[in-house]
C-alpha positions as CSV (number, residue, x, y, z in Angstrom):
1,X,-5.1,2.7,-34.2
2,X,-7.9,0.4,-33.0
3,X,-5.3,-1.2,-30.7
4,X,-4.5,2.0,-28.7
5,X,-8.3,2.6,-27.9
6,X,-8.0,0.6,-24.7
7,X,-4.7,2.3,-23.5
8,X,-6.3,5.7,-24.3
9,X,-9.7,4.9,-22.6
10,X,-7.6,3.3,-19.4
11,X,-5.6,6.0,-19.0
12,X,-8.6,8.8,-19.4
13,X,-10.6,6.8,-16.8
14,X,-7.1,6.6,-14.1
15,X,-7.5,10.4,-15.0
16,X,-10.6,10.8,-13.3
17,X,-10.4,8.7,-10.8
18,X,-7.2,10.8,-9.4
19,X,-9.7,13.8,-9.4
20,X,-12.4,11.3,-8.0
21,X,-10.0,10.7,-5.0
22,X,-9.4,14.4,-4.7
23,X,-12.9,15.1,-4.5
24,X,-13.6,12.9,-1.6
25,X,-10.0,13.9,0.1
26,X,-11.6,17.2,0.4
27,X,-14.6,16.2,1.9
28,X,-15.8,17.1,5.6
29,X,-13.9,14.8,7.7
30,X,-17.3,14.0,9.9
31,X,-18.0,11.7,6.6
32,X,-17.7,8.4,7.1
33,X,-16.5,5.8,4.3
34,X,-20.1,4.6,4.8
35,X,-21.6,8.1,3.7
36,X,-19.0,8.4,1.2
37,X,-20.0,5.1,-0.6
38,X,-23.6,5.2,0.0
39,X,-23.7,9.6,-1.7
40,X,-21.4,7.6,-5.0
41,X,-23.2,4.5,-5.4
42,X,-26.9,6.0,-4.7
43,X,-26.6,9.0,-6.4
44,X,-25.0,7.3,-9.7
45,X,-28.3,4.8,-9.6
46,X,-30.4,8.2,-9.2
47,X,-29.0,9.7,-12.3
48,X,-27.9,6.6,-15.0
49,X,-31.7,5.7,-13.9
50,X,-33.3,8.8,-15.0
51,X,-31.0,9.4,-18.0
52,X,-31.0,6.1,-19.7
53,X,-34.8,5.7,-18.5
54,X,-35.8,8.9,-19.6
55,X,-37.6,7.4,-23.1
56,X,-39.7,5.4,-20.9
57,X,-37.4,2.0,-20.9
58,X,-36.4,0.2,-18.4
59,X,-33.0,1.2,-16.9
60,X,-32.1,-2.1,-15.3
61,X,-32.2,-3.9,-18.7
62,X,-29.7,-6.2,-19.4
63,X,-28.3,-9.8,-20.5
64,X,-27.4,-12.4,-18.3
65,X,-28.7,-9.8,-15.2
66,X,-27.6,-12.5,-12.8
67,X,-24.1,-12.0,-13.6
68,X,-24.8,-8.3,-13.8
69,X,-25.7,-8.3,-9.7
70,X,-22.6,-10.7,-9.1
71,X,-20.2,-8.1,-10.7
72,X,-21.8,-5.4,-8.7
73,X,-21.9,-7.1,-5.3
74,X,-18.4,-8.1,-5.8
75,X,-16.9,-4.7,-7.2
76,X,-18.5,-2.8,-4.3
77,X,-17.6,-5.3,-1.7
78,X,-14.1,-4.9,-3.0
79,X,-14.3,-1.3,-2.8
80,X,-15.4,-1.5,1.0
81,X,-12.4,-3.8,1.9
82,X,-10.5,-1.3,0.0
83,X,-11.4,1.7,1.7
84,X,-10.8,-0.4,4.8
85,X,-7.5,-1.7,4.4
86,X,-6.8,2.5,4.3
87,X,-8.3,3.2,7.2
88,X,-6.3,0.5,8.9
89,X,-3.1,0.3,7.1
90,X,-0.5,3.0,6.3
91,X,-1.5,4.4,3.3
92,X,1.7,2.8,1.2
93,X,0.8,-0.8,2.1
94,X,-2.4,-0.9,1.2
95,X,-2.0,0.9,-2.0
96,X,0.8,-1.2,-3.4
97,X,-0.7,-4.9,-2.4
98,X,-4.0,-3.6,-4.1
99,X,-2.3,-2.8,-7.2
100,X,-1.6,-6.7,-7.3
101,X,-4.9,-7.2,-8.7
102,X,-4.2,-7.2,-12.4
103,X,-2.2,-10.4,-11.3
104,X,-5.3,-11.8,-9.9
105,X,-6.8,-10.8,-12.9
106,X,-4.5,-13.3,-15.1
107,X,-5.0,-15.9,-12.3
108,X,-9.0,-15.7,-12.6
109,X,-8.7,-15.3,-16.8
110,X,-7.1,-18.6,-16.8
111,X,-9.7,-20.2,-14.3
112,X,-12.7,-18.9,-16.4
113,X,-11.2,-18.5,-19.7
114,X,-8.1,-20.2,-20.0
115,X,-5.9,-17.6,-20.4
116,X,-2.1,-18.0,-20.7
117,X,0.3,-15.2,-20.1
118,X,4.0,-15.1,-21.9
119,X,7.0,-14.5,-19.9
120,X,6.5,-10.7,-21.2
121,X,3.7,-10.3,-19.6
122,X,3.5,-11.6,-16.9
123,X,7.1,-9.3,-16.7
124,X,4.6,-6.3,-17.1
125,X,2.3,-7.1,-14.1
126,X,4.9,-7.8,-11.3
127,X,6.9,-4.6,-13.3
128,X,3.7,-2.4,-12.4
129,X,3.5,-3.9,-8.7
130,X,7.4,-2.8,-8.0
131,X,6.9,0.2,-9.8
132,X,4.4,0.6,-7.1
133,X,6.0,-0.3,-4.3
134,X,8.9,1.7,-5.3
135,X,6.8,4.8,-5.5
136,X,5.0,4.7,-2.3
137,X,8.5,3.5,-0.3
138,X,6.4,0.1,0.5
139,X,7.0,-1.1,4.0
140,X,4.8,-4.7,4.7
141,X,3.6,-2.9,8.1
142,X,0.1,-3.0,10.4
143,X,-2.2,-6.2,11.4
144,X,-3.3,-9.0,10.2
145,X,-6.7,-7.4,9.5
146,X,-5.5,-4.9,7.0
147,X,-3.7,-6.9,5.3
148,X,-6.1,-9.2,4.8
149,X,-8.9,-6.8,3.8
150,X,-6.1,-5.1,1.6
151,X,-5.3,-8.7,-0.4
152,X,-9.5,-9.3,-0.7
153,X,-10.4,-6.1,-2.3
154,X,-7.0,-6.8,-4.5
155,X,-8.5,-10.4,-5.6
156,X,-12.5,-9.5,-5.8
157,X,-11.3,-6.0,-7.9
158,X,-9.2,-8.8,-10.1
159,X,-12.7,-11.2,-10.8
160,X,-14.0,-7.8,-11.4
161,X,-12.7,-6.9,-13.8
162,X,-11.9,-10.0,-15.6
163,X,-16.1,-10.4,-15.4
164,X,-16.5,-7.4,-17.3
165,X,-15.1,-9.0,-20.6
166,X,-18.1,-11.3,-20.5
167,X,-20.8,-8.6,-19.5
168,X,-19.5,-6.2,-22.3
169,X,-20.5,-8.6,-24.8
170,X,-24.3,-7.8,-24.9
171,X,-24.4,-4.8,-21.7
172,X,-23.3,-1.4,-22.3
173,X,-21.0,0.5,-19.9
174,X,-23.4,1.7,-18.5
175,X,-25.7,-0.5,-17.3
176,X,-23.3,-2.4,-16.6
177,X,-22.1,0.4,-13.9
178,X,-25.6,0.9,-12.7
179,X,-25.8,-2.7,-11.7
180,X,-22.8,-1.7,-9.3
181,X,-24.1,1.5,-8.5
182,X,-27.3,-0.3,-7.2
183,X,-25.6,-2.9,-4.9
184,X,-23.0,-0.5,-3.8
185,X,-26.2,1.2,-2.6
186,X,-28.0,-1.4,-1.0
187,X,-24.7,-2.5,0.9
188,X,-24.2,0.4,2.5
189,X,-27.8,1.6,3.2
190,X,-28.1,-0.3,6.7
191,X,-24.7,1.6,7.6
192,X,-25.9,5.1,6.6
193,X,-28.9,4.8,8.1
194,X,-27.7,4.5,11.5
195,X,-26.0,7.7,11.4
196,X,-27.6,9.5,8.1
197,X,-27.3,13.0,9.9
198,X,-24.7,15.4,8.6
199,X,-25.4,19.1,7.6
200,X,-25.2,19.2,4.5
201,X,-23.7,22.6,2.9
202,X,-23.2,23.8,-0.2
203,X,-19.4,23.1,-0.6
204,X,-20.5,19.8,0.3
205,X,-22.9,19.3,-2.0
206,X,-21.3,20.4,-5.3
207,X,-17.9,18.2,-3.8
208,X,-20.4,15.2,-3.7
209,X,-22.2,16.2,-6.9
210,X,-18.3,16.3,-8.3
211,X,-17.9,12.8,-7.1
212,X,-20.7,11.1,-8.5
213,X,-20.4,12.7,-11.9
214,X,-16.8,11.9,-11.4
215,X,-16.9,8.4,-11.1
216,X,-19.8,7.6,-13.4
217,X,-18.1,9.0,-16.5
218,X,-15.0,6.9,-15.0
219,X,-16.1,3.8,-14.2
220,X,-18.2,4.0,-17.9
221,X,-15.1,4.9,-19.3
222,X,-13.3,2.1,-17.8
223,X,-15.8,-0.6,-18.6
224,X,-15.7,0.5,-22.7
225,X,-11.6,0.0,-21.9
226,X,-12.2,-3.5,-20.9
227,X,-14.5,-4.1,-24.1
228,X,-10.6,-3.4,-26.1
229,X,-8.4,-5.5,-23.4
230,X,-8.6,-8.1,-21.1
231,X,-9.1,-7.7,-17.2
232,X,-4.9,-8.3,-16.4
233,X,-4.1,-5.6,-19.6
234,X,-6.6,-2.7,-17.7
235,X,-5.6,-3.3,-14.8
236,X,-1.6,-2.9,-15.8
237,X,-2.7,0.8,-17.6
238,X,-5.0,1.3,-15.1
239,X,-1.8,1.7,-12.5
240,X,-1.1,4.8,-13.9
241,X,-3.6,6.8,-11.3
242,X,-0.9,6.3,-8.9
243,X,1.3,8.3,-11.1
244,X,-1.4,11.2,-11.7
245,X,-2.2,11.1,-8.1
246,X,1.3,11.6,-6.9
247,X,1.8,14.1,-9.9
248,X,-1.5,16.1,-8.8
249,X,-0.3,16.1,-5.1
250,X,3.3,17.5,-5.8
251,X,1.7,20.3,-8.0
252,X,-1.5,21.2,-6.0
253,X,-0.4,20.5,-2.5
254,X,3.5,21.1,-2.6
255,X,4.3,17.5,-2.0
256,X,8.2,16.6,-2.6
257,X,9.2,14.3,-5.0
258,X,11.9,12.4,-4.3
259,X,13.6,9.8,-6.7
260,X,10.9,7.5,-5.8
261,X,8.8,8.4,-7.7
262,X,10.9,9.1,-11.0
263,X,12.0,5.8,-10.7
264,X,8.4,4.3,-9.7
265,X,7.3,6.1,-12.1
266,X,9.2,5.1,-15.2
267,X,8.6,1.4,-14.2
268,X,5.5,1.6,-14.3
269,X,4.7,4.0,-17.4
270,X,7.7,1.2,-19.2
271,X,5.3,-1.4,-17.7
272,X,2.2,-0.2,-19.7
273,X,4.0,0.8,-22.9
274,X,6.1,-2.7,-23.0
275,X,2.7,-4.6,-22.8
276,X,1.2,-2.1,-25.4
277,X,4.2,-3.1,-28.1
278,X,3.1,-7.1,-27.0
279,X,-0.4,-6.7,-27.8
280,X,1.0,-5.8,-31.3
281,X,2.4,-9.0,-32.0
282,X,0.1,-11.3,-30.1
283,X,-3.4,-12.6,-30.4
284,X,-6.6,-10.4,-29.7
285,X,-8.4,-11.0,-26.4
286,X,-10.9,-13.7,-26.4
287,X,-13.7,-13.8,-29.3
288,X,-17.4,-13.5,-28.4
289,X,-17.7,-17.1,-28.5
290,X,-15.1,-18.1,-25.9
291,X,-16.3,-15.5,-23.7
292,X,-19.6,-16.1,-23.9
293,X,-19.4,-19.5,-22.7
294,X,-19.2,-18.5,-18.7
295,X,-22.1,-16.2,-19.9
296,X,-24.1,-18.9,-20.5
297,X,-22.9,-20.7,-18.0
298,X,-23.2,-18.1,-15.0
């Protein structure tokens, strides 16, 4: 049972992140990417900051705080380039080459923890990024530019999440989330303050209030996964948002669904549940110990 706790908590958080992206597809198009980072990332520090400071403690408390702000700078920077490669790229392209980052997630576990993959799965990852790329009809198309911002935020969201296995040792979920919350913020600050006026209605203010509450209870969600599963293993179950994203769009906004995504589909749900029958008959993640090595290090 405790096995399937990182499956289950990895496919709860790829839940809400579909409705996360829904949220902010329904936004006012007169928001920038800018305003739309700056509303998520602010307004999560704003809340986590009165909630888990509420007693009187210090909200930013936390071990190793150094790697803390290194994990936030490079999840939100990854997030930018992300957000980027969209605005640049068909949508297809820069979906599928981000879901290569649990492959840059093994590349970085073996760099920082010496981490080996078996031919199984390492079969799983590149099973996930075909599954992909057979879902979203993947066509290599656009510049230079987004392509490269696409293979960044691919490569900083895998030392992301591989850095979170060492963070989860002695920093809840959440803190660990306000950490990226607060340099998400201070990223995007000089941006939104050069065009911070937008009127503000009430649809827009519960559909941004739906966004932060969104994505904190997903990213939290997501970092107690990665507590039961390495960086590479999340990412692979992670990859089934693309699935409840094209699911949610064929039953709430009539899209068709050709085969695919059945065949996309199966691939990559196969992936996930081929990689959760490994983890049966292989070795937990790393202990403590190993991991806390680079935590001492960093």
């Amino acid at each position: 049972m405790a096995q399937a706790t990182g499956p289950f908590l990895m496919l709860g958080a790829a839940i809400l992140f579909t409705l996360l992206n829904f949220l902010i597809k329904l936004l006012s198009p007169e928001y920038t990417v800018w305003h739309i980072v700056f509303y998520r990332c602010f307004g999560g520090m704003v809340l986590l900051s009165l909630l888990m400071g509420r007693h009187g403690q210090n909200p930013f408390k936390g071990d190793n705080i150094s790697l803390l702000m290194i994990r936030g700078f490079v999840g939100s920077v990854a997030f930018c380039c992300l957000v980027t490669a969209i605005k640049i790229l068909p949508l297809s392209t820069a979906v599928v080459i981000f879901y290569s980052y649990p492959a840059f997630a093994a590349l970085f576990a073996f760099i920082l923890y010496r981490e080996t993959l078996g031919m199984g799965e390492l079969g799983s990852i590149f099973s996930v990024i075909a599954g992909v790329a057979i879902l979203f009809d993947f066509h290599l198309a656009g510049g230079v530019l987004g392509q490269s911002m696409a293979v960044i935020s691919a490569a900083l969201a895998g030392l992301t999440v591989t850095l979170i296995r060492s963070l989860r040792l002695h920093n809840g979920p959440a803190v660990i989330y306000l950490y990226f919350c607060a340099m998400g913020a201070l990223i995007t600050l000089p941006m939104f303050i050069q065009s911070p006026g937008i009127s503000l209605t009430m649809r827009d203010f519960f559909l941004i209030t739906g966004i932060i509450l969104t994505s904190i209870f997903a990213q939290i969600i997501m970092n107690q996964g990665f507590f039961h599963c390495r960086g590479w293993e999340g990412g692979v179950f992670m990859s089934s948002e693309v699935i409840f994203t094209a699911v949610a769009g064929i039953i709430f906004l009539h899209d068709p669904a050709p085969w695919r995504f059945w065949v996309g589909g199966i691939i990559i749900m196969g992936s996930g549940v081929m990689l959760a029958r490994l983890k049966k008959n292989t070795a937990q993640p790393p202990s403590p110990v190993q991991d806390s090595a680079f935590s001492e290090k960093t």
